[in-house]
Backbone as JSON Lines, residues from 0, in Angstrom:
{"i":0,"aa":"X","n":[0.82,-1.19,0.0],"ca":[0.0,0.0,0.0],"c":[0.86,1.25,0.0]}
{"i":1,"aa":"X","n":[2.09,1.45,0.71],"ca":[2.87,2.46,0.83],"c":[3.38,2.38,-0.43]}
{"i":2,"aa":"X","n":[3.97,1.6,-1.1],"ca":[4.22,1.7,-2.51],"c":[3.47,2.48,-3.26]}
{"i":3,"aa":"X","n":[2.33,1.95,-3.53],"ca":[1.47,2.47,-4.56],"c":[0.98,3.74,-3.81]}
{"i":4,"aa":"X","n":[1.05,4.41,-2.65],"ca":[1.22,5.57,-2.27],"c":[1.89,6.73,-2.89]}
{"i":5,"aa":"X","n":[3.73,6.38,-3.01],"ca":[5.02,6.4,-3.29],"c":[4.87,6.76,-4.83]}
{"i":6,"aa":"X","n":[4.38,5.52,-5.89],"ca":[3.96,5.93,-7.04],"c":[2.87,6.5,-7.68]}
{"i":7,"aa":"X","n":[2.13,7.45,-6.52],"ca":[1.28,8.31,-7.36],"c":[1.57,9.59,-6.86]}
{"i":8,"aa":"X","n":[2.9,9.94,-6.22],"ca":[3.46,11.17,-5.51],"c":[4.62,11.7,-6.95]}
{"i":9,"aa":"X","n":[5.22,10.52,-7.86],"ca":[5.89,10.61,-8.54],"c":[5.97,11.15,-9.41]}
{"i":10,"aa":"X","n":[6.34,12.56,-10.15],"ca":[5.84,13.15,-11.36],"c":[7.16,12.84,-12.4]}
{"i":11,"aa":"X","n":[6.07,12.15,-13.75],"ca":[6.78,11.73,-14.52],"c":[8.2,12.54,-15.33]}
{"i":12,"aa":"X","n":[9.3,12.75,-15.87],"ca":[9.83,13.44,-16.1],"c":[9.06,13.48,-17.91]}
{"i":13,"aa":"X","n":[9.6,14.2,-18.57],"ca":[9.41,14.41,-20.17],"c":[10.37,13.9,-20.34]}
{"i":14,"aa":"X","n":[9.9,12.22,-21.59],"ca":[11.22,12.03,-22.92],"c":[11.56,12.72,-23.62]}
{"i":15,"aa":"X","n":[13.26,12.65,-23.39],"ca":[13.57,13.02,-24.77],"c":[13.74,12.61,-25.81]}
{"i":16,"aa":"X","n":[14.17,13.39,-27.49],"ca":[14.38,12.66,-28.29],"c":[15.48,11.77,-28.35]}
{"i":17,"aa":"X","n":[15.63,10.51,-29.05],"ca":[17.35,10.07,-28.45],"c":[18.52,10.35,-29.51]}
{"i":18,"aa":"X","n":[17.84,11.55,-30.56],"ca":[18.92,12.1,-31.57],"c":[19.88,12.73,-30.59]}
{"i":19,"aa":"X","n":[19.19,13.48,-29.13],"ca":[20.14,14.48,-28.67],"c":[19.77,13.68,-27.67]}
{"i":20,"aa":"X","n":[20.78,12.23,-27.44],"ca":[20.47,11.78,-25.72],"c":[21.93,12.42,-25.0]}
{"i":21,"aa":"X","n":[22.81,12.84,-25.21],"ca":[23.9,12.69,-24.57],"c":[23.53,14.5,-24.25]}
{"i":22,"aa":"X","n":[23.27,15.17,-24.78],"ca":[22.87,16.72,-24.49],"c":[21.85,16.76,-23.36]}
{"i":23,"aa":"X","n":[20.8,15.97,-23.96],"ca":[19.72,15.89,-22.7],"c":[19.77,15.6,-21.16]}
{"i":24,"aa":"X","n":[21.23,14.54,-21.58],"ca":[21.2,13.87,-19.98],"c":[22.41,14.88,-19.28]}
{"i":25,"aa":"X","n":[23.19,15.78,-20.08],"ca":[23.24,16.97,-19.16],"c":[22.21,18.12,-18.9]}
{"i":26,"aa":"X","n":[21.59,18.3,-19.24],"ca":[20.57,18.49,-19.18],"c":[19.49,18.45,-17.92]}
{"i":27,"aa":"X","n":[19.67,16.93,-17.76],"ca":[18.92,16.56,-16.75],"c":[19.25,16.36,-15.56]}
{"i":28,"aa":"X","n":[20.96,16.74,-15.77],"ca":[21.65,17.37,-14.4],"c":[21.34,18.18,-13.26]}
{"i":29,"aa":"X","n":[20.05,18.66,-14.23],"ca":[19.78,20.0,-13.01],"c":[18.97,19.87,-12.16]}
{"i":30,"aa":"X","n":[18.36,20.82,-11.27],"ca":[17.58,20.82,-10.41],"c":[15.56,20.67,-10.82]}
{"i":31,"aa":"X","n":[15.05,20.31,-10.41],"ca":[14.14,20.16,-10.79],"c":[13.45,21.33,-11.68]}
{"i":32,"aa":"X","n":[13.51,22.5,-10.7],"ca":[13.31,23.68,-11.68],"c":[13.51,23.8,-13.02]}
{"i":33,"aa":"X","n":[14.91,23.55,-13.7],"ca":[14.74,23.52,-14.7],"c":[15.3,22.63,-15.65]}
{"i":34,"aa":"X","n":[14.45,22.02,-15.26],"ca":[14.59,20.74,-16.28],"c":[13.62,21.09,-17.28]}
{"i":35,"aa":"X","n":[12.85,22.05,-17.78],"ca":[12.29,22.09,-18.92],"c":[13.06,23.21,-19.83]}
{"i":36,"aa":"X","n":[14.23,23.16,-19.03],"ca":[15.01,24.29,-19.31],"c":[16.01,23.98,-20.7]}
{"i":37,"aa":"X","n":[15.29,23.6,-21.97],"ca":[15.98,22.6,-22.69],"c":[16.02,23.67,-23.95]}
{"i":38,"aa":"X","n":[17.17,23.07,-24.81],"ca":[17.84,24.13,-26.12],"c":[16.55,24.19,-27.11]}
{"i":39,"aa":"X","n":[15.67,25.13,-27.73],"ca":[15.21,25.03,-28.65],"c":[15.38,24.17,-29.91]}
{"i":40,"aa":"X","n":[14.68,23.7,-30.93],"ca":[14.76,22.27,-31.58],"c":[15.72,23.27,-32.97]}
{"i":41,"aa":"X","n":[15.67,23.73,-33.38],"ca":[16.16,24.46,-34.27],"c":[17.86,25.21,-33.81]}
{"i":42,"aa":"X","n":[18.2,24.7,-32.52],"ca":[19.82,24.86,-32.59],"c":[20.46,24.18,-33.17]}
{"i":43,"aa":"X","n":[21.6,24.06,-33.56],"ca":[22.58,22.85,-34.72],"c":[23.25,22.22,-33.31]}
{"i":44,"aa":"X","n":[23.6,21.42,-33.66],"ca":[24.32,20.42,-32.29],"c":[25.48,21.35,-31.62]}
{"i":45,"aa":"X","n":[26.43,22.03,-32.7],"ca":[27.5,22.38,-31.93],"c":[26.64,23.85,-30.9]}
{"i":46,"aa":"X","n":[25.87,24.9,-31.07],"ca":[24.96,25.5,-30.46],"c":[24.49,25.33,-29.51]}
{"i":47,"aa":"X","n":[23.99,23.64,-29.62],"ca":[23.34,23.23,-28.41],"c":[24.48,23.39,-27.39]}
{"i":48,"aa":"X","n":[25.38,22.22,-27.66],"ca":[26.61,22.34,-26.58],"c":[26.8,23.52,-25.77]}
{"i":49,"aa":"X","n":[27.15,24.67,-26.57],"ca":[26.96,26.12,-25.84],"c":[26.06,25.95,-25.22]}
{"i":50,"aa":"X","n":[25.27,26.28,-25.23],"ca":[23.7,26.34,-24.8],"c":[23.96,25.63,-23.09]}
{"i":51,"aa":"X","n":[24.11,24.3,-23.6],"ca":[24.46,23.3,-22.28],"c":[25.49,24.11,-21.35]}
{"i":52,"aa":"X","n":[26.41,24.2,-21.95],"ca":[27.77,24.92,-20.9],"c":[27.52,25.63,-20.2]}
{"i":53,"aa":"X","n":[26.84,26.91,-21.31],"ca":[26.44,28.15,-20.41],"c":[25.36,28.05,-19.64]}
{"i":54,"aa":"X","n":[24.36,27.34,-19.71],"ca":[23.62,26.74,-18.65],"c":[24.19,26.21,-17.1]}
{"i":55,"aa":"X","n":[24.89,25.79,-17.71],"ca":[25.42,24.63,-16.26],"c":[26.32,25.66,-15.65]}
{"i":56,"aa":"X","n":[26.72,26.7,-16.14],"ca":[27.66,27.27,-15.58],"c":[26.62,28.14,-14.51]}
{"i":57,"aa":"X","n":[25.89,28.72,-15.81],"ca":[25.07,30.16,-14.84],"c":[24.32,29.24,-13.46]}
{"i":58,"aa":"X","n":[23.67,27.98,-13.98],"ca":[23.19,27.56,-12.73],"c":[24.01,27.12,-11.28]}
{"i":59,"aa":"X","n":[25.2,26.58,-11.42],"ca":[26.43,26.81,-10.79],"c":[26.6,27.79,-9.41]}
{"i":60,"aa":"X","n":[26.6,29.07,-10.83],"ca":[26.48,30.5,-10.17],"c":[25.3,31.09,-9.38]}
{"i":61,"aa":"X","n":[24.12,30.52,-9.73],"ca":[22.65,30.36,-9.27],"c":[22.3,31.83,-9.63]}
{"i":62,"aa":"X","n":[23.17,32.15,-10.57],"ca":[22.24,33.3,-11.26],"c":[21.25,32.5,-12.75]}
{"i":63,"aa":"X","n":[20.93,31.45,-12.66],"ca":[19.74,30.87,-13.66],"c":[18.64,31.33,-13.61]}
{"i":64,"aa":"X","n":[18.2,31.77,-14.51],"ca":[16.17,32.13,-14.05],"c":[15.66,31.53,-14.94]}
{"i":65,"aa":"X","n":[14.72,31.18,-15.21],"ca":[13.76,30.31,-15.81],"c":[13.24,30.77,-17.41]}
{"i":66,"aa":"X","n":[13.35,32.61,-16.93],"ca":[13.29,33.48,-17.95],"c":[14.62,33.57,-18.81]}
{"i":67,"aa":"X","n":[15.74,32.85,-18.52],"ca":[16.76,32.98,-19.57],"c":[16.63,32.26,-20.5]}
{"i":68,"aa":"X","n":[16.08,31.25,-21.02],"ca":[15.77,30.17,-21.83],"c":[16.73,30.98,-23.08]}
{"i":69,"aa":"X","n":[15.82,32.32,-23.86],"ca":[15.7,32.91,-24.87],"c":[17.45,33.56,-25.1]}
{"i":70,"aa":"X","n":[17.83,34.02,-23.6],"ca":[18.76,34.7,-24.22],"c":[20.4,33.76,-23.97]}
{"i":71,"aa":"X","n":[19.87,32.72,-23.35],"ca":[21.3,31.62,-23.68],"c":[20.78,31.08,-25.17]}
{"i":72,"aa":"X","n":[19.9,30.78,-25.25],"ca":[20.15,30.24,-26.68],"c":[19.54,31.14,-27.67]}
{"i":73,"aa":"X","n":[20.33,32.57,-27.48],"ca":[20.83,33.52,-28.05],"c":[22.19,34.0,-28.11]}
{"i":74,"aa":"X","n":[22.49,33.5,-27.14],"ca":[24.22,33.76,-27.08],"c":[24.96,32.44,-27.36]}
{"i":75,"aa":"X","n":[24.13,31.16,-27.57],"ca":[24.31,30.3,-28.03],"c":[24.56,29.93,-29.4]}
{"i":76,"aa":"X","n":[23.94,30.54,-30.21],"ca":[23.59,30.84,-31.45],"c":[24.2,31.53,-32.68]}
{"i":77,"aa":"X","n":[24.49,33.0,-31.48],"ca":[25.43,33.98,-32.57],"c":[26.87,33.2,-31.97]}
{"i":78,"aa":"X","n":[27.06,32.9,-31.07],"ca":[28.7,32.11,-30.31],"c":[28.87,31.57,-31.66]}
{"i":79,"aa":"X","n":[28.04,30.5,-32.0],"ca":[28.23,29.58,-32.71],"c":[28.83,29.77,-34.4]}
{"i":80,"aa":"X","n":[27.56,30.67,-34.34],"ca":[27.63,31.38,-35.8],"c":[28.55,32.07,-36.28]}
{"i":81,"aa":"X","n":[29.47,32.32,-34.73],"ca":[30.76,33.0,-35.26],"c":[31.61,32.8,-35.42]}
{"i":82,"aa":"X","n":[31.91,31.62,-34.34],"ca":[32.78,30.45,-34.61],"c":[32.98,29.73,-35.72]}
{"i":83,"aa":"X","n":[31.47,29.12,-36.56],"ca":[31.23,29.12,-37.81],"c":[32.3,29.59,-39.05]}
{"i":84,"aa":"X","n":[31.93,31.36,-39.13],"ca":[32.18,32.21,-40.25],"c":[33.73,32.13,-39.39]}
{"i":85,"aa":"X","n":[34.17,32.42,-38.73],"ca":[35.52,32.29,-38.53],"c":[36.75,31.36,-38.97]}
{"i":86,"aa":"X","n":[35.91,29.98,-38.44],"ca":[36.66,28.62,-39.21],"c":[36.34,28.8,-40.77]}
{"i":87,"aa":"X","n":[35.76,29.55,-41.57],"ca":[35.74,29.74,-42.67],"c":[37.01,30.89,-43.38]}
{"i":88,"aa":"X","n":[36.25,31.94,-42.56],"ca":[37.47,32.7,-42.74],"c":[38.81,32.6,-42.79]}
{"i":89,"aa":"X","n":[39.25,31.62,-41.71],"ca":[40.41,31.45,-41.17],"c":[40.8,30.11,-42.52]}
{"i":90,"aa":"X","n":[40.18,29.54,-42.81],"ca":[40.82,28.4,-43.93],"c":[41.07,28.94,-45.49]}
{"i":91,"aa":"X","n":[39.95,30.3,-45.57],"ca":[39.79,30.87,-47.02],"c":[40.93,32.44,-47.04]}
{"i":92,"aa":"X","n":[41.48,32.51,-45.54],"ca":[42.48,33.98,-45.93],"c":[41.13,34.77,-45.6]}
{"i":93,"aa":"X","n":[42.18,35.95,-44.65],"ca":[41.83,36.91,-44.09],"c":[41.22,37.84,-45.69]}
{"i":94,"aa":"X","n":[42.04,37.77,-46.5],"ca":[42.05,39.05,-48.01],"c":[41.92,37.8,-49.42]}
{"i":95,"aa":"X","n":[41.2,37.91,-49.78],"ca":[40.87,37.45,-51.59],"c":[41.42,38.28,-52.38]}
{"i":96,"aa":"X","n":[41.62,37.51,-53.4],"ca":[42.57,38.75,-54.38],"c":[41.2,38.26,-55.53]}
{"i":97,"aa":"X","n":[40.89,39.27,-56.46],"ca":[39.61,38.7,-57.56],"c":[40.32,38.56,-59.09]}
{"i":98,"aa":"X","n":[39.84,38.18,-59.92],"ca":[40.57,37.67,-61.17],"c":[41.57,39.01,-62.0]}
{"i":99,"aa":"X","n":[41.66,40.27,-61.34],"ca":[42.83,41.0,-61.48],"c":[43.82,40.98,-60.38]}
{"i":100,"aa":"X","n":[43.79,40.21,-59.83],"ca":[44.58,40.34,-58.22],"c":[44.6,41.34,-57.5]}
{"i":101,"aa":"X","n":[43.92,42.03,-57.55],"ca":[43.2,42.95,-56.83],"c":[43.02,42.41,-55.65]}
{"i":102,"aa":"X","n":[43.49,42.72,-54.13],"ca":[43.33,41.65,-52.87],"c":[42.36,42.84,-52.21]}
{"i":103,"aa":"X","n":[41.18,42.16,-51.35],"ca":[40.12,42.73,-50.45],"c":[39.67,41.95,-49.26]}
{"i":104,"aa":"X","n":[38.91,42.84,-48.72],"ca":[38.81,42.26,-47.39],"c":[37.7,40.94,-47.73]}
{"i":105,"aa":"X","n":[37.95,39.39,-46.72],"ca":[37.14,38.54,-46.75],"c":[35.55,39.12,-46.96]}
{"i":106,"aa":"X","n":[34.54,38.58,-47.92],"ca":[33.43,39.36,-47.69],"c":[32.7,38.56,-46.11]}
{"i":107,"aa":"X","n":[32.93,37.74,-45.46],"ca":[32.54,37.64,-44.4],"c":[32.99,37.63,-42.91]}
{"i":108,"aa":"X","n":[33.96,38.58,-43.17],"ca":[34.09,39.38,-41.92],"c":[33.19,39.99,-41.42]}
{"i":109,"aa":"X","n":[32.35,40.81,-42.48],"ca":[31.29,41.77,-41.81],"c":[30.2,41.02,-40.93]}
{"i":110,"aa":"X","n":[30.36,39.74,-41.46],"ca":[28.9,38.35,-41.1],"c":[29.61,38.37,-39.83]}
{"i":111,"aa":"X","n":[31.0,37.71,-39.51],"ca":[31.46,37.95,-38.61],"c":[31.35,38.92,-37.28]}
{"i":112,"aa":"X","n":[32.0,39.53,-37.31],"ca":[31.84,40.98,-36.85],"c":[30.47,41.23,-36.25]}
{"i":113,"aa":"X","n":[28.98,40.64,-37.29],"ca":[28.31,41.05,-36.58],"c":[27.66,40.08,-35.87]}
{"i":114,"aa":"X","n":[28.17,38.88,-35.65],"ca":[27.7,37.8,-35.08],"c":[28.47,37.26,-33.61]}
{"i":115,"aa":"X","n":[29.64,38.55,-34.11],"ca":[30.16,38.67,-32.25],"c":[29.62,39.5,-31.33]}
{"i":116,"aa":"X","n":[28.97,40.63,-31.87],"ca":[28.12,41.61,-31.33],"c":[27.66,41.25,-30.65]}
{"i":117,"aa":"X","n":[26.51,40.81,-31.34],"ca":[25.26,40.05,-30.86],"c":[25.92,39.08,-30.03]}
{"i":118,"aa":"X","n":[26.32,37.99,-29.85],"ca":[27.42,37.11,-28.96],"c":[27.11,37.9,-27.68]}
{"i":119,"aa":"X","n":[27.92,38.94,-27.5],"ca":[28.68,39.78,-26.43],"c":[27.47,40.23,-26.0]}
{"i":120,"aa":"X","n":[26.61,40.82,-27.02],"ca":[25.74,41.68,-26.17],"c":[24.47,40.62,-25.24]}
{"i":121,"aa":"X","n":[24.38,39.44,-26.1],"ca":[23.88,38.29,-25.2],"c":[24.52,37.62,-23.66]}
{"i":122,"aa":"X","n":[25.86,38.04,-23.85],"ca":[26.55,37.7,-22.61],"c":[26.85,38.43,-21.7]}
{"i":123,"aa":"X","n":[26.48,39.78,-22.19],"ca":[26.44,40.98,-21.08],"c":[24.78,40.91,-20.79]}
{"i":124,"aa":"X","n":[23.91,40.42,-21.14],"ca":[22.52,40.78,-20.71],"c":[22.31,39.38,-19.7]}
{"i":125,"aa":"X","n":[23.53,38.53,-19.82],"ca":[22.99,36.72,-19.02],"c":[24.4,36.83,-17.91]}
{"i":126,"aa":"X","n":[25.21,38.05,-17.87],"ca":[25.85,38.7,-16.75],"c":[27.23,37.63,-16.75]}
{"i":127,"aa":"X","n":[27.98,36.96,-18.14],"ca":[28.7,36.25,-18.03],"c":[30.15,36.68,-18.84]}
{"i":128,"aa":"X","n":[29.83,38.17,-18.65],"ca":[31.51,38.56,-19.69],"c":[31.84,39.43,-17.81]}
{"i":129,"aa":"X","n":[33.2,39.53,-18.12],"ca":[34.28,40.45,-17.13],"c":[33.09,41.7,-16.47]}
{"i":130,"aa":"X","n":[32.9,42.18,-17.51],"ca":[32.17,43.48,-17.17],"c":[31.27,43.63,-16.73]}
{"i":131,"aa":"X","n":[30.13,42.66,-17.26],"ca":[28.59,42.32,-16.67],"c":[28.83,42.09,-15.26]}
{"i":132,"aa":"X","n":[30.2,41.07,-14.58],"ca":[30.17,40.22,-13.56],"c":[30.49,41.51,-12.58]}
{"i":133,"aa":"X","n":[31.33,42.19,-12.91],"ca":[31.62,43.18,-11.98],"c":[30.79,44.32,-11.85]}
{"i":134,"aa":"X","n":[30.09,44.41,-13.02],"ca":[28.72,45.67,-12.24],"c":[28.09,44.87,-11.45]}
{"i":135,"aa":"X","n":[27.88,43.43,-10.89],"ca":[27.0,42.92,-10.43],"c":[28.08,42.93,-8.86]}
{"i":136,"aa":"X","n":[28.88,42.77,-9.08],"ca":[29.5,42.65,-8.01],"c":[29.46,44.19,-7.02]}
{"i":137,"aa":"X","n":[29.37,45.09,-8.52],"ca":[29.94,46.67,-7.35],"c":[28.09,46.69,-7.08]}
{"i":138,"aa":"X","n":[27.25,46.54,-7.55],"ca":[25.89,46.52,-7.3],"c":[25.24,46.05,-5.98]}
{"i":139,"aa":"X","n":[25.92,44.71,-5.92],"ca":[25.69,43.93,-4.84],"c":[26.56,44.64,-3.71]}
{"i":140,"aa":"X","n":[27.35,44.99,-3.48],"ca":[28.02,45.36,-2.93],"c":[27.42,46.69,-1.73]}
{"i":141,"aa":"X","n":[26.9,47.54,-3.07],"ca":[26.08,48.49,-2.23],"c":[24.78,48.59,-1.73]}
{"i":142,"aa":"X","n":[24.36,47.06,-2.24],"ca":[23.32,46.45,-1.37],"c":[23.44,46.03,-0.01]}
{"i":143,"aa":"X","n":[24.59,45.95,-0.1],"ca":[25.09,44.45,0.87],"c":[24.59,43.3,1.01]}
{"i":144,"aa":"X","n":[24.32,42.52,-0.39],"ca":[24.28,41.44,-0.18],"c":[25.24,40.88,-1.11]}
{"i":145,"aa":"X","n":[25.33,39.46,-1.21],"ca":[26.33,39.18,-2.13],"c":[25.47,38.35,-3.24]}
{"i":146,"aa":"X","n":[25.35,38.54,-4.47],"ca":[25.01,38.02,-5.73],"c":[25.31,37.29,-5.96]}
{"i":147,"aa":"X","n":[26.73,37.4,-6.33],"ca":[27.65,36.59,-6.8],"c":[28.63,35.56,-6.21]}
């Protein structure tokens, strides 16, 4: 009788898919809270990974909120995307020369460039670059409590 007590106290977790089992089951590292706290289906695998890291980290830090979903896998995303155009860049030469040898700048630097932006400005709004961490710190500070 205590059993079948036991199993109706139990709330089922959500399957995942098992394309992404090894992502999921970090994933499911976490605290109950957020475990629905999962990468949108439309990240590319290497994205997700981000996604995961910076997750596990911020929760770590127990600056996680439930409301970040959007902007880690936003900083997940452009990370990625820049990393991306970079390993491109970096194999095709910084400068192209065109069929007069005429040499110019890669045309996707600018893709670049603006896919670190966005990056940064996602990691200053989820409080995980140098700068974000220390306004939080001089913030807290004149609270007196500690944040961080």
């Amino acid at each position: 009788m205590a059993v079948d007590q036991m199993r109706k106290n139990v709330i089922p977790i959500k399957k995942q898919p098992d394309n992404n089992k090894n992502l999921t089951e970090e994933a499911n590292e976490d605290s109950f809270e957020f475990k629905n706290f999962l990468a949108p289906d439309d990240l590319q695998e290497s994205a997700r990974k981000i996604f995961y890291s910076v997750k596990k980290a911020l929760n770590k830090m127990g600056a996680l909120n439930s409301a970040d979903i959007y902007l880690v896998a936003g900083f997940a995303r452009y990370s990625d995307m820049a990393n991306e155009i970079n390993n491109i860049i970096a194999e095709e030469g910084y400068s192209l020369s065109d069929n007069n040898g005429k040499l110019s700048a890669h045309p996707l630097l600018k893709e670049a460039r603006a896919a670190d932006i966005l990056a940064m400005k996602y990691a200053d709004k989820l409080g995980i670059t140098p700068e974000a961490r220390t306004a939080i710190i001089v913030e807290s500070n004149k609270s007196g409590k500690d944040r961080v």
